[in-house]
MIROSE-862353 format. One record per atom (N, C-alpha, C, CB): residue in three letters; chain; z negated, x negated, y. Coordinates in Angstrom, 1 decimal, m for minus. Atoms other than C-alpha are relative to their C-alpha. Glycine has a CB too. Layout:
BEGIN
(ALA A (Z X Y)) ...
//
This chain:
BEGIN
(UNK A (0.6 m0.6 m1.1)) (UNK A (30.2 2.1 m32.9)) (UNK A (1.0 0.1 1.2)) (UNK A (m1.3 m0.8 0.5)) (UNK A (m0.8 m0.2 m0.6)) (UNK A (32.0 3.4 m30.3)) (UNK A (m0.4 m0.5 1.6)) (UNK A (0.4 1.3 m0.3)) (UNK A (1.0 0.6 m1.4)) (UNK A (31.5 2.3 m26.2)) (UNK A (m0.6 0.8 0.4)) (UNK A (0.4 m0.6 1.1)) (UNK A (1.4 m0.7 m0.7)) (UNK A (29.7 5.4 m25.3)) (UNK A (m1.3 m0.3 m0.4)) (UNK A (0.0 1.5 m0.1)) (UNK A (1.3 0.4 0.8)) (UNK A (27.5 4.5 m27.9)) (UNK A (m1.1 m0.9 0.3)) (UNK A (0.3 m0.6 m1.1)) (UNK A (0.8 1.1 m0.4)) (UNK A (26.8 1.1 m26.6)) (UNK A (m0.5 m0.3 1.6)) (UNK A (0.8 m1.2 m0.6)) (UNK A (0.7 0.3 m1.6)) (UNK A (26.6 1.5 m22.8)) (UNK A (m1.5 1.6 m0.3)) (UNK A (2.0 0.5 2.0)) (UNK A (1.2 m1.4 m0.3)) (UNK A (24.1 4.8 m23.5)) (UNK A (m0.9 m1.1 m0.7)) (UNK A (0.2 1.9 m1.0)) (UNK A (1.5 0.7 0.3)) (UNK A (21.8 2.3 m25.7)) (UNK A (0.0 m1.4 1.1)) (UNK A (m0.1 m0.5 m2.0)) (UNK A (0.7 1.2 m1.2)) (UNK A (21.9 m0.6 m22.8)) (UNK A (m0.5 0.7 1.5)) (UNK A (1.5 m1.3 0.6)) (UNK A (0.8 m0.5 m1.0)) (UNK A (21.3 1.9 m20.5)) (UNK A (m1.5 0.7 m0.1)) (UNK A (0.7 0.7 0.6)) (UNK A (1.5 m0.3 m0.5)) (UNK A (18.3 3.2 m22.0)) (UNK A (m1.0 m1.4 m0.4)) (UNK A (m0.6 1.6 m0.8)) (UNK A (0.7 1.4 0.0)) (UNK A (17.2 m0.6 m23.0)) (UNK A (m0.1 0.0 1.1)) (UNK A (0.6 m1.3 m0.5)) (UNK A (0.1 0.8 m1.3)) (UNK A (17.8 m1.2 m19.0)) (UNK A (m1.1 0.8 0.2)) (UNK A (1.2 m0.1 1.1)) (UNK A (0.8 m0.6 m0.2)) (UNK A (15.7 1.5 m18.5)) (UNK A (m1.5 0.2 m0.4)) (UNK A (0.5 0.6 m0.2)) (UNK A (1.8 0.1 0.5)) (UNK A (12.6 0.6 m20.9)) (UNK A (m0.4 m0.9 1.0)) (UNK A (m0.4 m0.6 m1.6)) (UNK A (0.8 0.9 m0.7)) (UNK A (12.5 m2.6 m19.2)) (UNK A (0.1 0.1 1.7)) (UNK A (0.6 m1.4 m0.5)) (UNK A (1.0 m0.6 m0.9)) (UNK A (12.4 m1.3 m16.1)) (UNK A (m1.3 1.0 0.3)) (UNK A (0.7 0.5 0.5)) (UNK A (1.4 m0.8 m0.3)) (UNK A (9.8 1.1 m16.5)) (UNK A (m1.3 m1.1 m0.8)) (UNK A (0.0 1.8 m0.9)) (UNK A (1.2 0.8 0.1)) (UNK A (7.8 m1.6 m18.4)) (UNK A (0.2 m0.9 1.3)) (UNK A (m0.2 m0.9 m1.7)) (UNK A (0.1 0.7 m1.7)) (UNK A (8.5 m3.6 m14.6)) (UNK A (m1.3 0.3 0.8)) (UNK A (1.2 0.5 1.1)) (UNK A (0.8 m0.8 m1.0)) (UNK A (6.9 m1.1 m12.6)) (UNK A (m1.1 0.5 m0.8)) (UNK A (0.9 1.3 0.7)) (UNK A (1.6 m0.4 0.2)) (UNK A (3.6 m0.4 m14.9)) (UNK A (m0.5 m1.9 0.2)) (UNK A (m0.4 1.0 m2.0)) (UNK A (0.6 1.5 m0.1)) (UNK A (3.3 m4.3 m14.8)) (UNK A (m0.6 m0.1 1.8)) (UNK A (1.4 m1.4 m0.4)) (UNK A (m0.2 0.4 m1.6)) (UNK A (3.9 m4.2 m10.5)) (UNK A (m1.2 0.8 0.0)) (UNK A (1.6 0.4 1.1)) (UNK A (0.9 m0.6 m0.3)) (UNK A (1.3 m1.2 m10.6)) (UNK A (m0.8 m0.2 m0.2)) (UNK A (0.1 0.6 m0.2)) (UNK A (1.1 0.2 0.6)) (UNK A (m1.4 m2.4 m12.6)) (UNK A (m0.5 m1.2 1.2)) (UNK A (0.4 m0.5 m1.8)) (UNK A (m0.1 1.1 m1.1)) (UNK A (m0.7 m6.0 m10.1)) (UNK A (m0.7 0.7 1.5)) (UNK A (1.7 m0.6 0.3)) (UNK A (0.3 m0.2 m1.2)) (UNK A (m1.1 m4.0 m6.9)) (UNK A (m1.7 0.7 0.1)) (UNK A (1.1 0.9 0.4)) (UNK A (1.3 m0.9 0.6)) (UNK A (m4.4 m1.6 m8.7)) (UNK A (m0.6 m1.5 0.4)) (UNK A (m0.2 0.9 m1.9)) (UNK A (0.9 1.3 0.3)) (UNK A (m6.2 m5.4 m9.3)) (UNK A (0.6 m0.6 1.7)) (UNK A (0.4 m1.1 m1.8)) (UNK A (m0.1 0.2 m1.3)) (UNK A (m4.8 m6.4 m5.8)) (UNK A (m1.5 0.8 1.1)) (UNK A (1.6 0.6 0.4)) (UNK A (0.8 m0.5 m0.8)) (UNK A (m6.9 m3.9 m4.1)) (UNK A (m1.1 0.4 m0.3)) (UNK A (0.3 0.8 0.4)) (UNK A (1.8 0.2 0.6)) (UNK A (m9.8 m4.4 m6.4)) (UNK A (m0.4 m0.9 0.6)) (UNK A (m0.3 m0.4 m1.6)) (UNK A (0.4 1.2 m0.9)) (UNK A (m9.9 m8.0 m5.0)) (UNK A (m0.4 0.4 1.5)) (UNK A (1.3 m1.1 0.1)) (UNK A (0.4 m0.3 m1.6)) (UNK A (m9.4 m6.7 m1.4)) (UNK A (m1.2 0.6 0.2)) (UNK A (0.8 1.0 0.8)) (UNK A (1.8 m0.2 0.0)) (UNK A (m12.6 m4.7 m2.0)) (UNK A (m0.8 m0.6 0.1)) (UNK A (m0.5 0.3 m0.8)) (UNK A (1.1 1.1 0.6)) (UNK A (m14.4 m7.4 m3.5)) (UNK A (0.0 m0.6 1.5)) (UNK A (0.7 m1.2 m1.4)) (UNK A (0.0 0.7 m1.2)) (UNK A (m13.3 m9.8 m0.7)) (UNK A (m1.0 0.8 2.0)) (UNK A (1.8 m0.1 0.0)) (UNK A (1.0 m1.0 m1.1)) (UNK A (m14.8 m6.8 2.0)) (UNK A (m1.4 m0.1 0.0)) (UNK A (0.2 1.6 m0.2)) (UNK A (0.9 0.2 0.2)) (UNK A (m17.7 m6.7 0.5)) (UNK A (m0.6 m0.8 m0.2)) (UNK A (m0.1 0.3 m0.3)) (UNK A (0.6 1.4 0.4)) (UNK A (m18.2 m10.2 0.3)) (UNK A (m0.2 m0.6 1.8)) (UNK A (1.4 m1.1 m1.1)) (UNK A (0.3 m0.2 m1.5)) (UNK A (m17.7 m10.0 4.3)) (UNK A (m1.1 0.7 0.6)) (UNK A (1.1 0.5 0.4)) (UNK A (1.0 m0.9 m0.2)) (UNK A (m19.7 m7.4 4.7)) (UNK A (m1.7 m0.3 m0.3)) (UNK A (0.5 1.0 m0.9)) (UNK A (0.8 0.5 0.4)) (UNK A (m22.5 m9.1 2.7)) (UNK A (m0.6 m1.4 0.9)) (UNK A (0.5 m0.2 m1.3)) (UNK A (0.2 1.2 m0.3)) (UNK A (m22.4 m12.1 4.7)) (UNK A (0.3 0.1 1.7)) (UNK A (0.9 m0.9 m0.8)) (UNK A (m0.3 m0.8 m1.0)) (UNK A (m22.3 m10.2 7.9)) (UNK A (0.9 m0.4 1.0)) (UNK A (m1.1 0.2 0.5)) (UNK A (m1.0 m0.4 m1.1)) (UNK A (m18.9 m10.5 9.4)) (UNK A (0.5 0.9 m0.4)) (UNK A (1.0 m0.7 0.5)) (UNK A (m0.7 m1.7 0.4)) (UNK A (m17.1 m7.8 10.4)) (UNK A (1.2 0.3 0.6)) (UNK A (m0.8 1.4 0.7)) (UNK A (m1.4 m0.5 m0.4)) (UNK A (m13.8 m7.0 10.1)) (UNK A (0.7 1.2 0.4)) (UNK A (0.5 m0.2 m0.7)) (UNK A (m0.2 m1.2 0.1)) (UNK A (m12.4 m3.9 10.9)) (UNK A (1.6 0.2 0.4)) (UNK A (m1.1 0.7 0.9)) (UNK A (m1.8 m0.2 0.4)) (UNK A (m8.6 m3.2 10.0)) (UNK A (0.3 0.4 0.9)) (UNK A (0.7 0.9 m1.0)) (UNK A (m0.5 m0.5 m1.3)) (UNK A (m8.2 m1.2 12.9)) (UNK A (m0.2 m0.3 1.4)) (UNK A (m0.2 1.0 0.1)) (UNK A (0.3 0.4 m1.5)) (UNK A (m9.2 m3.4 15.5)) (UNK A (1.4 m0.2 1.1)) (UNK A (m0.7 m1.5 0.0)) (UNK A (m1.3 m0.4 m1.0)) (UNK A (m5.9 m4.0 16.8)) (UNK A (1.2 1.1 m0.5)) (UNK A (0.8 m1.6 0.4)) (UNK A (m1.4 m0.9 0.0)) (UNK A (m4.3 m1.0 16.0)) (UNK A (m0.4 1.1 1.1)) (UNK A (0.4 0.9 m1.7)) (UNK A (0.1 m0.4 m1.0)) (UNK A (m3.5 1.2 18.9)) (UNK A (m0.8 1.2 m0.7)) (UNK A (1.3 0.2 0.8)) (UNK A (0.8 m1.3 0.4)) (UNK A (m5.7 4.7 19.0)) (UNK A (0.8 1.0 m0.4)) (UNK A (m0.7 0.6 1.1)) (UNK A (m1.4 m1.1 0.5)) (UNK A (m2.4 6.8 18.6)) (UNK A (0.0 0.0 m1.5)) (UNK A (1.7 m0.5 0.5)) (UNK A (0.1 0.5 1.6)) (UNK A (m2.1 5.0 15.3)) (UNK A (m1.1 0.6 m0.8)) (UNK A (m0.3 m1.5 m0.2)) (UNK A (0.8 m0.6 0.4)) (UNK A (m5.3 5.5 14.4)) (UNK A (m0.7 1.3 m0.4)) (UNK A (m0.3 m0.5 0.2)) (UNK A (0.8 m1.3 0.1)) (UNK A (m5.8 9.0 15.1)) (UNK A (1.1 1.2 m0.6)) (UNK A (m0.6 0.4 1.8)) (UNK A (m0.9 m0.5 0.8)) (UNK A (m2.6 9.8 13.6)) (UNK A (m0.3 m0.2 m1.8)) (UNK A (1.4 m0.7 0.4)) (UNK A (0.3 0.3 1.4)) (UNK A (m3.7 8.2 10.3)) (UNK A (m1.6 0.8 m0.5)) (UNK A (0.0 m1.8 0.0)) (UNK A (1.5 m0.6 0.1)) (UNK A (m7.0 9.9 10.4)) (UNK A (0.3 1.5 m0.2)) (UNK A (m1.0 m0.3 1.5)) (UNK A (m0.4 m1.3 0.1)) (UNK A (m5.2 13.1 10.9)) (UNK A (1.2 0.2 m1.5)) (UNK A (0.6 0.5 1.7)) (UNK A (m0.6 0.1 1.3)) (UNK A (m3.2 12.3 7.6)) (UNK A (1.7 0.0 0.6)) (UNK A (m0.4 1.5 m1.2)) (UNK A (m1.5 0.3 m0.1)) (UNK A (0.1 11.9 9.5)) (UNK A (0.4 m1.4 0.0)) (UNK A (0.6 0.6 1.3)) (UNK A (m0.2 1.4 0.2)) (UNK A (1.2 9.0 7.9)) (UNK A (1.6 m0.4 0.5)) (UNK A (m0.4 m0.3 m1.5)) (UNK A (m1.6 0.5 m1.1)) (UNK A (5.6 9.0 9.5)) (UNK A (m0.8 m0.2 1.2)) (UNK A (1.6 1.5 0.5)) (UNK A (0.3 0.3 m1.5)) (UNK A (4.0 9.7 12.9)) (UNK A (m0.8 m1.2 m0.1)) (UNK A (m0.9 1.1 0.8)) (UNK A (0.9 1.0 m0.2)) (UNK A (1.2 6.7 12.3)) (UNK A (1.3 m0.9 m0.1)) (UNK A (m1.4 m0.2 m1.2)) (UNK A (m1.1 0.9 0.2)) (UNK A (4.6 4.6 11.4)) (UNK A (0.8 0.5 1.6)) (UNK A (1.1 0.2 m1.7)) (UNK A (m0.3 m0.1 m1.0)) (UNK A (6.4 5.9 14.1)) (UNK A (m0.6 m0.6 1.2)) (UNK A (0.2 0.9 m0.1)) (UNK A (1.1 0.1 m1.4)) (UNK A (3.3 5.6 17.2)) (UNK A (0.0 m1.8 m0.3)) (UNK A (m2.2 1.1 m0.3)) (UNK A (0.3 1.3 0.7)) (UNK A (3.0 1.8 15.3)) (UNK A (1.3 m0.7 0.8)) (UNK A (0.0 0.0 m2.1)) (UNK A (m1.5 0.9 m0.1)) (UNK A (7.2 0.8 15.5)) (UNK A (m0.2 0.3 2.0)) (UNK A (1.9 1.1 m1.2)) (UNK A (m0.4 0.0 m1.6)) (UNK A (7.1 2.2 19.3)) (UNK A (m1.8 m1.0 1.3)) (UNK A (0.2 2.5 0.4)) (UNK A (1.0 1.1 m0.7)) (UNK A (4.0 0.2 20.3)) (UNK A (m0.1 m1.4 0.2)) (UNK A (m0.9 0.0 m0.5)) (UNK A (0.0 0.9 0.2)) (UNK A (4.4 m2.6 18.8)) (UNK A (1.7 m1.3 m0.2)) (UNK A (m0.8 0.3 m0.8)) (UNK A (m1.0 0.2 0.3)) (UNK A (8.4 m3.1 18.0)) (UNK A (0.2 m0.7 m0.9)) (UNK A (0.5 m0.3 0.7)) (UNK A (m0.5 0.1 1.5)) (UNK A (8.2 m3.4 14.5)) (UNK A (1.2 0.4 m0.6)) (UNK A (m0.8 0.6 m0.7)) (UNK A (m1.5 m0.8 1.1)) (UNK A (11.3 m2.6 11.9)) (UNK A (m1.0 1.3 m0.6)) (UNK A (0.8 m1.4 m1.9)) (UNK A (1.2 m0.5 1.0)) (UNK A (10.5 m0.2 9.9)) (UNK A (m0.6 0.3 m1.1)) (UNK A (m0.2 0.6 0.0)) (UNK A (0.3 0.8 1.0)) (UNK A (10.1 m1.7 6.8)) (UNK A (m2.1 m0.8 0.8)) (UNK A (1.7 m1.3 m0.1)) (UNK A (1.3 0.3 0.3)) (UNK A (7.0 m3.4 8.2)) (UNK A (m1.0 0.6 1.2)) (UNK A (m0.1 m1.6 0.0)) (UNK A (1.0 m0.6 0.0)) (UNK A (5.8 m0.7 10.0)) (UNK A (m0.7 1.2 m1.1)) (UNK A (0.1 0.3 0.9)) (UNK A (0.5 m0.9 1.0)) (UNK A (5.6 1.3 7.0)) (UNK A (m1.0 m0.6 m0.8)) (UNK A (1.1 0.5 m0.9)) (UNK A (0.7 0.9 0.6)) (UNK A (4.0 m2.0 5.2)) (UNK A (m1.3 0.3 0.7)) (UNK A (0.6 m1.4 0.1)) (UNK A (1.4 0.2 m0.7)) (UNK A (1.3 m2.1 8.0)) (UNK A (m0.4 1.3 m0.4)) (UNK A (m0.1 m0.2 1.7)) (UNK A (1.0 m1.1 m0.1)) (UNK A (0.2 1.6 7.7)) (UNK A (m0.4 0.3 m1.2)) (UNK A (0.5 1.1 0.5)) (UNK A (m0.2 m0.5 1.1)) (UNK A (0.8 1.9 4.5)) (UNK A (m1.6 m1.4 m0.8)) (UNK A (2.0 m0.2 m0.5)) (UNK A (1.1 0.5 0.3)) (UNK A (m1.9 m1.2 4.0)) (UNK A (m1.0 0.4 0.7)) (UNK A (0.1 m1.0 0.1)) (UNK A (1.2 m0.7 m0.5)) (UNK A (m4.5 0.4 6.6)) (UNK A (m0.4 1.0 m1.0)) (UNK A (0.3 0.6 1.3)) (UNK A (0.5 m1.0 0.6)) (UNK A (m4.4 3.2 4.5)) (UNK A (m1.0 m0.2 m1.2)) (UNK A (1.1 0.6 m0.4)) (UNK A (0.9 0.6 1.2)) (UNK A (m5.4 1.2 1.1)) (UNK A (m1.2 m0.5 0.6)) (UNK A (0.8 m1.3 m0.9)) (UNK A (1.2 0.5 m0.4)) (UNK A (m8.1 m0.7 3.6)) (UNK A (m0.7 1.1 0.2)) (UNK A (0.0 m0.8 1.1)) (UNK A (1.0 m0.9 m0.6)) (UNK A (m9.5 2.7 4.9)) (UNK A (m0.1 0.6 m1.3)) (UNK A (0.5 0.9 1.4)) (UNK A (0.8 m1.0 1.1)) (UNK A (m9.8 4.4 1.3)) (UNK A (m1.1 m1.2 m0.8)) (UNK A (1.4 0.9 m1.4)) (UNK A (0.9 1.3 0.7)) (UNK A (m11.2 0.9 0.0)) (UNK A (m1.7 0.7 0.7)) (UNK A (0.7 m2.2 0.9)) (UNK A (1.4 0.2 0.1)) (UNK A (m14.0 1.4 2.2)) (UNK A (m0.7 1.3 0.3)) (UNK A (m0.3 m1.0 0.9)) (UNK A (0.9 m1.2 0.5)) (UNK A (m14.5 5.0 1.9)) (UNK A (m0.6 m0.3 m1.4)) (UNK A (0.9 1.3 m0.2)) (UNK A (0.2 m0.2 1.0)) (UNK A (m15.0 4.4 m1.3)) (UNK A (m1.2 m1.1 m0.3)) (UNK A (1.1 0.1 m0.6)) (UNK A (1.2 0.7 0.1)) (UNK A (m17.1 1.6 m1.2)) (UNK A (m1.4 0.5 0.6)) (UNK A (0.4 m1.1 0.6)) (UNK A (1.2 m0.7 m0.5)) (UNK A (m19.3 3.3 1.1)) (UNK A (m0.3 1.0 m0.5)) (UNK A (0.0 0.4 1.1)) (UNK A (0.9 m1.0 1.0)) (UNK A (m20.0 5.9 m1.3)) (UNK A (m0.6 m0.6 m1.3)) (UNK A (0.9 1.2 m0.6)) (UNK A (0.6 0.2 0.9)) (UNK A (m20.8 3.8 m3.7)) (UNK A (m1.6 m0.5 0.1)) (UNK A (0.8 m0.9 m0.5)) 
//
């Protein structure tokens, strides 16, 4: 065997076991925000009330409502002086809380 031989098959070995990574991380984050449901509705049931967007500014919120999800990161980093690493984290988790409980509320 020659070495193109052997770096083309470790690179697509590297490459299985990265994609089997990222269906494992995906499946983790799916059942993450099954729990977060659960946990809402376990709030909800027991009547407190949380609401994700209590302290987020109205900018934020009415940017995320209007589906501009940079600007909701942006209106977020200049309000608050986040990086933006975790303002992308924050909006990016409002977002999973606000379809959670669309969805719950249709159920």
């Amino acid at each position: 065997m020659n070495t193109n031989t052997v770096l083309f098959a470790l690179c697509g070995l590297a490459f299985v076991v990265l994609l089997q990574r990222l269906l494992v991380l995906g499946a983790r984050l799916d059942r993450l925000s099954r729990l977060e449901g659960k946990v809402d509705a376990l709030l909800r049931a027991n009547g407190v009330n949380y609401d994700p967007f209590s302290t987020v500014p109205a900018s934020v919120q009415q940017a995320l409502e209007q589906g501009e999800h940079i600007l909701a990161i942006k209106l977020l980093r200049e309000a608050t002086g986040l990086g933006l690493k975790e303002a992308k984290e924050a909006i990016d988790e409002l977002r999973r809380r606000q379809r959670g409980s669309v969805e719950s509320g249709a159920r």
